[in-house]
C-alpha positions in Angstrom: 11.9 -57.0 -0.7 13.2 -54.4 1.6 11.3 -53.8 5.1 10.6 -50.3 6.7 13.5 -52.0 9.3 16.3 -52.6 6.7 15.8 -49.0 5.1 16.0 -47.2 8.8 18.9 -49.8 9.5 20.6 -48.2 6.4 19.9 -44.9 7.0 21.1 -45.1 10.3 24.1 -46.5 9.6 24.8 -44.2 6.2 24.3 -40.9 8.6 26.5 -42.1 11.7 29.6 -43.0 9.4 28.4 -39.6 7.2 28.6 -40.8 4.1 26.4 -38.6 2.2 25.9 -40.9 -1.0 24.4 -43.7 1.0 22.5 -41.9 2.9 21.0 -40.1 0.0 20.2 -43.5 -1.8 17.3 -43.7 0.9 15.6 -40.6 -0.9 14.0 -39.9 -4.0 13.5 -36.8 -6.3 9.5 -37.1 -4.8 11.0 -37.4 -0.9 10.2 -34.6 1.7 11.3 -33.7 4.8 9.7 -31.3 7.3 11.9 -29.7 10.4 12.0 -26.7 12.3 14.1 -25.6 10.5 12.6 -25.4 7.0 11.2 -28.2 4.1 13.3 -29.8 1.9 12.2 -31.0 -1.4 14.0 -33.9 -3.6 17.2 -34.5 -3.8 18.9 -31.4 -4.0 17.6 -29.5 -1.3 18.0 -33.0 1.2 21.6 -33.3 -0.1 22.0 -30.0 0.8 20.5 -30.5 4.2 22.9 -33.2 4.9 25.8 -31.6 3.9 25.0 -29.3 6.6 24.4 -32.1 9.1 27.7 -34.0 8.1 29.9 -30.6 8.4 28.6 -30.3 12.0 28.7 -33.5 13.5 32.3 -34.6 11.5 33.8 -32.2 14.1 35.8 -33.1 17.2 33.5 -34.5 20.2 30.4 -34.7 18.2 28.4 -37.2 19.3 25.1 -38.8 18.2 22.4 -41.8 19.9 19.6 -43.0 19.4 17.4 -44.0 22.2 14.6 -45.4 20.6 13.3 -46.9 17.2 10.2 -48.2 16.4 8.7 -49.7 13.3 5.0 -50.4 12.8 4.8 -51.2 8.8 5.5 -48.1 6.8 6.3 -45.8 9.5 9.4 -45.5 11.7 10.1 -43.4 15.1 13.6 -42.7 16.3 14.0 -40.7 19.5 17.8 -39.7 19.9 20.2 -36.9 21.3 23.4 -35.5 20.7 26.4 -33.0 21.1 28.6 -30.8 18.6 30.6 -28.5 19.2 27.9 -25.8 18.3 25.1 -27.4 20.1 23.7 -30.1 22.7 20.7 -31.6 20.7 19.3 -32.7 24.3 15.7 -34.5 22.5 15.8 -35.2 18.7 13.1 -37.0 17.2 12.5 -38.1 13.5 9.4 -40.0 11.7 9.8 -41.6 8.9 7.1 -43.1 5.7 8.8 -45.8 4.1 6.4 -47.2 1.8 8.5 -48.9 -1.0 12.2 -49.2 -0.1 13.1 -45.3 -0.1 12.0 -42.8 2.4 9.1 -40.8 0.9 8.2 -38.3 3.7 10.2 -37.7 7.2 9.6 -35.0 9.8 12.4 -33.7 12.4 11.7 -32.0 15.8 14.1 -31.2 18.4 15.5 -29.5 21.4 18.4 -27.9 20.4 20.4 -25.4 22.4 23.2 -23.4 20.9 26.5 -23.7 23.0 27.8 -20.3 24.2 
């Protein structure tokens, strides 16, 4: 059986080497996630969201850490921060439910300023 820790493990390490078809085999058609920036629903629209995400931080300088993770059951915290060349992500946070071996729901919240 997969733990809440094995499926952020995988996430984590499917998003920093950006590959987009591991990362999206942590996600289901029923999966949500709520930013800032909009709500994505299924698949699709979270594909689409990482595409985004990917084409940002592939760039040149882009960096990404995590500072934090924490795992009680079903729910994992990350608390992280990062640069691209468009912006300095100076607190990121994301929360994750992870109730059978796929993310189900995960919220995103941030500090992000735009680089002039």
């Amino acid at each position: 059986m997969t733990t809440t820790d094995d499926v952020l493990d995988h996430h984590l390490t499917a998003f920093g080497e950006q590959d987009l078809e591991e990362t999206m085999v942590d996600y289901t058609d029923e999966s949500v996630i709520v930013t800032n920036m909009g709500t994505f629903r299924g698949l699709d629209e979270i594909e689409g969201l990482f595409e985004n995400l990917f084409a940002e931080f592939s760039q040149e300088g882009a960096t990404i850490d995590v500072d934090q993770e924490t795992v009680e059951d079903e729910f994992a915290y990350i608390v992280w921060h990062a640069e691209s060349p468009e912006n300095v992500y100076e607190f990121a946070t994301d929360t994750f439910y992870i109730p059978d071996d796929e993310i189900l729901f995960q919220t995103f919240a941030g500090k992000i300023s735009p680089k002039e």
